[in-house]
C-alpha positions in Angstrom: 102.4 -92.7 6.9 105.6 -92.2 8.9 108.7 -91.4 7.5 110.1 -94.1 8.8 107.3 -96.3 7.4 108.2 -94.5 3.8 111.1 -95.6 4.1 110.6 -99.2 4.6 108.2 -99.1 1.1 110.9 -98.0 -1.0 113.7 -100.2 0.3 111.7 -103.8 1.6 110.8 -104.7 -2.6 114.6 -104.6 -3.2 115.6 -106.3 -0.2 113.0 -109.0 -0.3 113.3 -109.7 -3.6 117.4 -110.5 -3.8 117.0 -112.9 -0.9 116.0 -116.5 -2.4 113.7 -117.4 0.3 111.8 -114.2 0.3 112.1 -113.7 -3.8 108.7 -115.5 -4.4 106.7 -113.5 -1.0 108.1 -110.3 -1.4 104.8 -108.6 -2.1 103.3 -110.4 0.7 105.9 -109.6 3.1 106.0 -105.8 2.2 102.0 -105.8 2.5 102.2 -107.5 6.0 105.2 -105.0 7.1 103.4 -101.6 6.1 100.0 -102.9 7.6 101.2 -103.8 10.5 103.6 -100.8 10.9 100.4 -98.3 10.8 99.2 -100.4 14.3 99.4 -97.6 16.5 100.7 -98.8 20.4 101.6 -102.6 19.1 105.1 -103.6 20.2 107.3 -104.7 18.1 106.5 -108.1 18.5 103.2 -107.6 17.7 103.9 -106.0 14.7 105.7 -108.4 13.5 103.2 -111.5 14.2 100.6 -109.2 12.7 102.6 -109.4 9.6 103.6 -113.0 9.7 99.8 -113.5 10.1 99.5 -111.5 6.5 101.9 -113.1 5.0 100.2 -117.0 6.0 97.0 -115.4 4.5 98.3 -114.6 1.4 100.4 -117.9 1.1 97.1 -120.0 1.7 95.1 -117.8 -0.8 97.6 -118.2 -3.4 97.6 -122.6 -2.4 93.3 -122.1 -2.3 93.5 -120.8 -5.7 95.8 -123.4 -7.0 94.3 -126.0 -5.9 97.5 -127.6 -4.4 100.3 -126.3 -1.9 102.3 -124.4 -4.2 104.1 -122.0 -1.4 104.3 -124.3 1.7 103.0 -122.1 4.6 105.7 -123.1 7.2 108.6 -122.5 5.0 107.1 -119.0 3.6 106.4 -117.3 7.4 110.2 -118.5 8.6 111.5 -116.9 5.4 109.5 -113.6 6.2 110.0 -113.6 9.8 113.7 -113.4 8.7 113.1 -110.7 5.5 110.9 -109.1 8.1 113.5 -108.5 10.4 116.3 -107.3 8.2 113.9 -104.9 6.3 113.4 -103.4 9.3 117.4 -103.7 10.7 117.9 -101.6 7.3 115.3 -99.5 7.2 116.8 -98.0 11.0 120.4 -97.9 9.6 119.2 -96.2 6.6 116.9 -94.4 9.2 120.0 -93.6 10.9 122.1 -92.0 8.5 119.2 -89.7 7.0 119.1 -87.6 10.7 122.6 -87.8 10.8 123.4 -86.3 7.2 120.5 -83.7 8.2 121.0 -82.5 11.4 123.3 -79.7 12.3 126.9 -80.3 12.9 128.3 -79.6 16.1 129.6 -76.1 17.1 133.9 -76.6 16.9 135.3 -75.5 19.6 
């Protein structure tokens, strides 16, 4: 798994579970993130539909076992198109600040 992808396991339970809409789908959306950042030449697009496609499968297992539409499907892939992309917004800042804390400071002059 990418380092980048490592990243986005350790911080997407916390961020996904303190926004409201994404509380209740967290697992869901952090399953649909990591598979579909291992597709290898997808865009980013892509990824992210491949995830949102997860996410609707979990949402109608969950209803399927229920019985009853307990998660309406409409409402829980707009929430994790939305938790999708600021997992991933934070993941590159966090990202971001890891290479620049590790890489060599610049000769002074």
């Amino acid at each position: 798994m990418p380092s980048w992808l490592k990243r986005v396991a350790q911080i997407a339970p916390t961020i996904l579970s303190v926004i409201p809409a994404t509380a209740g789908i967290a697992g869901l959306v952090q399953a649909g993130i990591l598979a579909a950042g291992q597709l290898e030449g997808a865009t980013g697009d892509q990824k992210k539909q491949h995830a949102l496609e997860i996410v609707a499968a979990g949402v109608e297992a969950v209803n399927v076992k229920a019985g009853k539409v307990v998660i309406d499907p409409a409402s829980a892939v707009a929430a994790a198109a939305t938790g999708i992309e600021t997992v991933i917004s934070t993941a590159k800042i966090v990202e971001a600040a890891h290479d620049a804390l590790h890489s060599p400071a610049p000769p002074t002059p």
